[in-house]
N, C-alpha and C positions, 0 to 999 in steps of 0.2 A: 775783780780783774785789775792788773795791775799793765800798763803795757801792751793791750790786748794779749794778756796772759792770765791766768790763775797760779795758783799761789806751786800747789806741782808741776805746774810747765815752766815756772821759775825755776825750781832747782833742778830739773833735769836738760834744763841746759845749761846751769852752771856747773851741775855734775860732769855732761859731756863735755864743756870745755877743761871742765880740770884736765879732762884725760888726755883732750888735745895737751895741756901744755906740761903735762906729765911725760911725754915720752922724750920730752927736750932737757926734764930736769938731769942734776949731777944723777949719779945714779943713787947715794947714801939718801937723796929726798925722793926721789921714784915711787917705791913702794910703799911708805905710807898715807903718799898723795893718791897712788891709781887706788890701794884701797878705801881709804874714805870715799871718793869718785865713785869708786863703782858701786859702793854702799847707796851711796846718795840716787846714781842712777835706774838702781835697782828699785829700792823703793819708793821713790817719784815715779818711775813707768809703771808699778802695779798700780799705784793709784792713778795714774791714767787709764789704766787701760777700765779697770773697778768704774769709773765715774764715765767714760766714755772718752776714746780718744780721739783727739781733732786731727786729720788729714797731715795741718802743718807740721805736727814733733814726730811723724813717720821717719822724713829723712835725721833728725836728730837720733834718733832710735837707732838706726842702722848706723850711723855716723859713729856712736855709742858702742854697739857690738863689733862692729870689726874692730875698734880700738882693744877693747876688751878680749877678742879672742885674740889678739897679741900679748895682752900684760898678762891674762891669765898662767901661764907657766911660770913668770917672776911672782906670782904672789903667792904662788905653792912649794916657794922655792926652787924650783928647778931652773936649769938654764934655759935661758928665750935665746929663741934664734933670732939671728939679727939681719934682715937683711942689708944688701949694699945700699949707700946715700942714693946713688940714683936711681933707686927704685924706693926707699923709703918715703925717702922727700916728697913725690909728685902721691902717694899713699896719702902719708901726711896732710898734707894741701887737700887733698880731697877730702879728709876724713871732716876736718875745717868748714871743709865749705858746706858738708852736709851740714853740722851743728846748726853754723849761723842761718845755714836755709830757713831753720822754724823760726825765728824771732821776726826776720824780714818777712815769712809769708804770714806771720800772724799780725802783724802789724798792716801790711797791706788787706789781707783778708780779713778783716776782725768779726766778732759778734758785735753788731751794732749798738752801740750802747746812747740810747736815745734823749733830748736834752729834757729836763723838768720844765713841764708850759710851766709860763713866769704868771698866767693871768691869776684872781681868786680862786677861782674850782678847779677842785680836784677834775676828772675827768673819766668818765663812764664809757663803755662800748658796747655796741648792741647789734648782732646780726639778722638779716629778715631775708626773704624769699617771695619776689610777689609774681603773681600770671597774669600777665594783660588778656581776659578773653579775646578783647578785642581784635587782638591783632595776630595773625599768624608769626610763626620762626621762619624771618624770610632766609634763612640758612639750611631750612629740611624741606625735601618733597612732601611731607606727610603732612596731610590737608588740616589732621586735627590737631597738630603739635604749635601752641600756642607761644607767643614768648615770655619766657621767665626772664630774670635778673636778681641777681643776689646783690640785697646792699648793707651796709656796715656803718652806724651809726656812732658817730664821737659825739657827748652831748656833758653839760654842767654837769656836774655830782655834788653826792655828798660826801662828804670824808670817809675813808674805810680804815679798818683796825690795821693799826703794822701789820706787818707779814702777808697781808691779803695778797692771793695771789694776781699777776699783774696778766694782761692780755697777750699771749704769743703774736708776732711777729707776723706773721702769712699765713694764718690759719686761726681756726676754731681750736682744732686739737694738733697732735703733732705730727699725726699721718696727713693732713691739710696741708699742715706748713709744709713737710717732707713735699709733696705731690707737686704743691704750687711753685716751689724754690726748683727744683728737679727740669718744673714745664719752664719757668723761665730762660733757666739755665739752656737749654734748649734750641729756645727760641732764638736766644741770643745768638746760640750757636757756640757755647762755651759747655766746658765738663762740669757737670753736676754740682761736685765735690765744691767748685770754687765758692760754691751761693749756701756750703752747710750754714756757714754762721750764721745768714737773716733766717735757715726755716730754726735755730736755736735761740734765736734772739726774743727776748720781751720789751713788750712796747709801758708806757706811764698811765696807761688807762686801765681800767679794772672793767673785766665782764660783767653786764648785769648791775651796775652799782646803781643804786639809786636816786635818783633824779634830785638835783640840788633844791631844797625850800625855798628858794630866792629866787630874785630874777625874773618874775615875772613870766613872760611866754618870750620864747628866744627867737630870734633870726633865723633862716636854714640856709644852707650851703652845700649845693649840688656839684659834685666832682665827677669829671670824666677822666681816666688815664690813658695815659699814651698809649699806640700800636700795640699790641699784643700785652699789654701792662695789666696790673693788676688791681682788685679797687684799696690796696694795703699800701700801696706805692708812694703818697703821699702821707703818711701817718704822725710825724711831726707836725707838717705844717695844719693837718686837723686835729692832733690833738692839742697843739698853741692855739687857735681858732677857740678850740672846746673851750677853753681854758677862759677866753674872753668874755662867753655868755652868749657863744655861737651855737648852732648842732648841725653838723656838718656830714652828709651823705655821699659814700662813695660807693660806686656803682664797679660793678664786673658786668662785663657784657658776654655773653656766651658765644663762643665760636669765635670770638675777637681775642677775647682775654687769653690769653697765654694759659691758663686751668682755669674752669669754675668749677668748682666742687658742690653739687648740689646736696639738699638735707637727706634726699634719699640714698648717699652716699656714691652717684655717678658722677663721674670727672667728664666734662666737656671741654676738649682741647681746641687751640686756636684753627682755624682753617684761613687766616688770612695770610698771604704771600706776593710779594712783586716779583714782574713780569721778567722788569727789566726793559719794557716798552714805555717809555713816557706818560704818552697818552692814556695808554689803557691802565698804567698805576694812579694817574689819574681818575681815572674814571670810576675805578675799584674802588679808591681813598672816598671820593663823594659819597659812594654806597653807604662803606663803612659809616660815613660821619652823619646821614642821613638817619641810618638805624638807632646811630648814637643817641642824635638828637630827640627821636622820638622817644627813645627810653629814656633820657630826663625828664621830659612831661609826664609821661606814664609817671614817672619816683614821685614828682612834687605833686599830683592828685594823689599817690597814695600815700603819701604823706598829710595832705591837707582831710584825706579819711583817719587817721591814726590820729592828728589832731581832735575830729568831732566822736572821737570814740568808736566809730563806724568797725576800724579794724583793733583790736584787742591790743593793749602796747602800756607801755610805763610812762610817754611822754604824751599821752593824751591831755589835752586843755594845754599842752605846753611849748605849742610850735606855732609860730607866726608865719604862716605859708604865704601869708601876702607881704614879706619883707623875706623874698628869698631872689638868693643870688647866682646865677649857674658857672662853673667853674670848671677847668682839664688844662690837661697837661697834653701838648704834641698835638696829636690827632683829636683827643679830648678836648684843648682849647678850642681846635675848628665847632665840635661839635657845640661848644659851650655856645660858641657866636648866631651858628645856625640855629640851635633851640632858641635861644632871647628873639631870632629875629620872627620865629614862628609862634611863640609863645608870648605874650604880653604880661604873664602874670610874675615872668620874669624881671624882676627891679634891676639888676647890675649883673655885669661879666666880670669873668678873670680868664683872659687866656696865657697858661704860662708857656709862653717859646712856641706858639701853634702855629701853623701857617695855616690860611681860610680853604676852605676846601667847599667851596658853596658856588654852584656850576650859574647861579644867575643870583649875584648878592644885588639886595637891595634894602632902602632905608627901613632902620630900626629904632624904638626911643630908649633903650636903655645904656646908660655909661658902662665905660668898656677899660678896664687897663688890664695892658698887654706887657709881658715882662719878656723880654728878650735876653739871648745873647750874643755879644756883638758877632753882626754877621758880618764878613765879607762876602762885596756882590759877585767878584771871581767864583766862587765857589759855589754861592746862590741867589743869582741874579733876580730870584723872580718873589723871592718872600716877602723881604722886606715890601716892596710896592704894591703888591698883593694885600699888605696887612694894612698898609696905608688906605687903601683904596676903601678897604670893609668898615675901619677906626671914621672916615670921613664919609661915612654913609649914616653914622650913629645923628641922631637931633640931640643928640646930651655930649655934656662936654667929656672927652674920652682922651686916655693917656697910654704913649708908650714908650715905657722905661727900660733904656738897656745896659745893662749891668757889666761894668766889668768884670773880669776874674773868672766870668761864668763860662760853661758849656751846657748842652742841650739836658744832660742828665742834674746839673744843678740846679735845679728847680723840682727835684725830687729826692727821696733818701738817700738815692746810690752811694753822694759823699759818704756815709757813716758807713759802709762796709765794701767797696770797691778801693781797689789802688787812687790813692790821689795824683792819678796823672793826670795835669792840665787837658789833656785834649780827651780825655775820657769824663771827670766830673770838675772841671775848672778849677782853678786856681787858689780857692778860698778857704782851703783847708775843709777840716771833716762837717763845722757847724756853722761857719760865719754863711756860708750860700742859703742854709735854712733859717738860719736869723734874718735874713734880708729878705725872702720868700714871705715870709711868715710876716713883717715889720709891714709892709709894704702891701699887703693885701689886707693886713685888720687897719690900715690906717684908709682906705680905699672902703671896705666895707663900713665901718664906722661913719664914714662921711653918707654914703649912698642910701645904706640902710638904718643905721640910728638916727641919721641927722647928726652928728657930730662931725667938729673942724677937727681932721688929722685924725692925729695918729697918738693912741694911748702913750707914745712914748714922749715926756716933756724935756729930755733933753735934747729933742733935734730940735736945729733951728728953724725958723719961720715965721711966720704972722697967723698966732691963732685963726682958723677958717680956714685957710690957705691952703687949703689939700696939695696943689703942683707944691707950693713950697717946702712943704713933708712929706713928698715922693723924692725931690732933687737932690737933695743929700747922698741918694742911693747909686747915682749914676746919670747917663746922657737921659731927660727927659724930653720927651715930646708930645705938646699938649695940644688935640685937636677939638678946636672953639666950634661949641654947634650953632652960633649966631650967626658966625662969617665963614669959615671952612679954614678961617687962616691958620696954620700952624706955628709953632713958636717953641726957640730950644730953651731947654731950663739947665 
C-alpha cells in the first residue's frame, strides 16, 4: 500500500486523471493520450475488480466512464460531438471531482496499517470463550442462560517464519471481521461501507503462535472497551504491551459490545441505548459498568485457572495473575475503577478518558492513572470532578494525565482508519495518540507491576524512579499523594 492505495488503485487514478486532462489537450496530442488512459484504466479496474474493489475508486470508475463514453468516437475515428463550453465545463469539473473523490476518501478511510510493537517479542493472539456458572445473563429472562464472554489474548511469542499469516483486524475469520465492522458501523450510526477497511485490515500478531521461551511468567492486563466497543478496539496498544513481556486480555461483553460472535457461530448484538434522560442514562451506565466489572473478575479467575493448568491453554505456568492490572477505555475505564475497588487481587488501574460511574465510590488501595482529554467544563462540568473525587479515594499514589491534541477516540485505534478530524480522533495524526497511549501506560505498568522506575523509554527526561517525572513529558499532569490527599501539577 502506497498512500493508502495499492499499486492498481494507483494507476487507475492516474489513468482517470489523464483522461481528465485529455479533453483540454491540443487535439494532435488528444488521441494518443485518452488512448493510453483508457488502456491503463481498463486494465487497473479489471484488477480491481479480480482482487476485490474498495468502495473509494467507485466514483473514480464512473468519473472514468463518462469520460470515456465521450472520447470513445475520437479513438475510432469518427467525429465526437462536442458539446457547448457551458455545458462541457461544469461536465468537466465534475468528471474531476469524481477522480479525486478516491484518493481523498482512501486516504481518510484507509485499511489500517498497524505500527510494529518496538518491545523484544514478536507477539501472539489467542481467542477463548468462558461461562461463569455462577452467574446468570442479567440481560435474558431465561433462568438457565448463564454469562459467557469472549476474550482475546495478546501474549510474548516466538518468532514465526515470513509470510506467517498475520491476525485479522475484528475477527477470527472474515465473516467476523465483516459482521463486527458492519455492527459497529451501526451503532455509531454511520453506513457500513465507511468501516470496510478495519473488517480488511491485519493486525502484527500472529494466531496461535507460540509462547515466547523467555520471560519468565508475565504480568496480565485486563481491558474493558468503551460503550458498545469491541474487545479488538484497542489492538495496538495490547499488542505494544505484548511486545513488553506483558499478556494482555480484552474482553467483549455481550449485549454491551456492539457484535459478539460466539464459537457456536451466534452473533449477539448490543442492546444498550440512551434515554436522553440524565438520570435514568445514569443509572443504566452504572448497570452497564457493574456487569462490566464483575466480568473482569470472572477473566482474572479464569485466567489464574489457565495459569494452574485447570483450564487446557498454551500459557499455562505462564501468567502471573497476582501482578495483574485492570484496564478500559470510556465506560470500560469506569468499569476498570469499580473492579480494583471490588476486587483486591487487583494491583493497578488504567482508565483511559473514563468518567467514574460508581453510584457510592469509596476507598480503594490500588494506583490508578487516568489519561484524559482535555476537557472543557462548559461542555462537561461534572467528569473531570467526578474522576477527581474517585483518583483521591485511591491509598496509593495515583495520576491524571491530560494530553494534548487528544479526543475521546484517541486513546483507541480509530486514528489509524477514521478521518483525522481533530474533534473526531484529535489532533495527532494517525500514530503519535497510540505512541503516547501505549508510552505512558507500560511506563505506569512497569512501575506498579515490575517494580521498575519509569518507563522503558531512556530518552525521556527525568530522575530515574520518578514515575510523575516520566508521565510529564506527555502533558498537564496531575498527581494524587495517598499520604496527604494534596495534589500537585507537573
Amino acid at each position: 500500500m502506497t498512500l493508502g492505495m495499492s499499486f492498481p488503485e494507483i494507476l487507475v487514478v492516474l489513468g482517470a486523471a489523464l483522461l481528465v486532462v485529455a479533453r483540454r489537450l491540443p487535439s494532435r496530442a488528444r488521441r494518443p493520450v485518452t488512448a493510453g488512459a483508457a488502456a491503463v484504466v481498463l486494465l487497473s479496474a479489471t484488477a480491481l475488480v479480480l482482487a476485490g474493489l474498495r468502495w473509494q475508486f467507485v466514483p473514480v470508475l464512473a468519473g472514468a466512464a463518462i469520460l470515456l463514453s465521450f472520447s470513445f468516437p475520437a479513438l475510432l475515428g469518427r467525429p465526437a460531438w462536442r458539446a457547448p463550453w457551458w455545458l462541457a465545463l461544469p461536465g468537466w469539473a465534475a468528471c474531476a471531482g469524481l477522480v479525486a473523490a478516491g484518493p481523498v476518501a482512501a486516504w481518510a478511510f484507509p485499511v489500517p496499517d498497524f505500527p510494529e510493537p518496538s518491545g523484544r517479542f514478536p507477539v501472539g493472539t489467542l481467542v477463548l470463550e468462558w461461562t461463569d456458572p455462577a452467574r446468570p445473563e442479567p440481560a435474558t429472562p431465561a433462568p438457565d442462560d448463564r454469562r459467557t464472554v469472549v476474550v482475546q489474548l495478546w501474549y510474548p511469542a516466538r518468532g514465526s517464519a515470513p509470510g506467517t499469516a498475520r491476525s485479522l483486524y475484528l475477527g477470527r475469520t472474515e465473516r467476523e471481521a465483516r459482521v463486527v465492522s458492519r455492527s459497529v458501523a451501526d451503532y455509531l450510526g454511520v453506513p457500513g461501507f465507511l468501516l470496510d477497511g478495519a473488517s480488511a485490515a491485519h493486525t502484527r500478531s500472529v494466531p496461535g503462535a507460540a509462547v515466547a521461551g523467555e520471560g519468565g511468567r508475565f504480568p496480565v492486563v485486563l481491558f474493558s472497551p468503551g460503550l458498545g466497543g469491541v474487545r479488538t478496539q484497542n489492538t495496538a496498544w495490547a499488542e505494544e504491551l505484548a511486545g513488553l513481556g506483558y499478556v494482555v486480555a480484552a474482553l467483549d461483553h455481550p449485549y454491551d459490545s456492539a457484535a459478539v460472535v460466539l464459537a457456536d457461530g451466534r452473533t449477539i448484538r448490543t442492546r444498550v441505548a440512551a434515554t436522553g434522560d440524565e438520570r435514568e442514562d445514569e443509572r443504566r451506565a452504572a448497570g452497564w459498568t457493574a456487569v462490566r466489572a464483575d466480568d473482569l473478575g470472572f477473566v482474572l479467575t479464569q485466567l489464574g485457572r489457565l495459569d494452574r493448568g485447570e483450564i487446557a491453554g498454551p500459557l499455562t505456568g505462564r501468567l502471573d495473575a497476582a501482578r495483574a492490572a485492570v484496564t478500559g477505555h470510556s465506560i470500560g475505564g469506569a468499569a476498570a475503577l469499580l473492579a480494583a475497588r471490588q476486587d483486591s487481587r487487583f494491583a493497578a488501574v488504567i482508565d483511559l478518558d473514563g468518567a467514574p460511574h460508581d453510584p457510592e465510590p469509596r476507598p480503594f488501595r490500588q494506583p490508578v492513572l487516568a489519561l484524559t482529554h482535555p476537557v472543557d467544563p462548559a461542555d462537561n462540568p461534572t467528569y473531570i470532578p467526578r474522576l477527581t473525587q474517585v483518583l483521591d479515594l485511591s491509598t496509593a499514589t495515583s495520576y491524571r494525565l491530560t494530553v494534548p491534541g487528544t479526543a475521546h477516540l484517541t486513546f483507541t485505534d480509530a486514528p489509524l482508519y477514521l478521518p483525522p478530524v481533530p474533534a473526531l480522533a484529535g489532533s495527532l495524526g494517525r500514530t503519535d495518540g497510540l505512541r503516547i497511549t501505549a508510552a505512558t501506560s507500560a511506563a505506569f505498568l512497569d512501575a506498579t507491576l515490575r517494580g521498575k522506575p519509569g518507563n522503558l523509554d531512556t530518552t525521556l527526561p527525568g530522575k530515574p524512579g520518578d514515575l510523575a517525572a516520566r508521565l510529564s513529558p506527555y502533558g498537564d499532569l496531575t498527581v494524587h499523594h495517598a499520604d496527604s490527599g494534596v495534589r500537585s501539577g507537573g
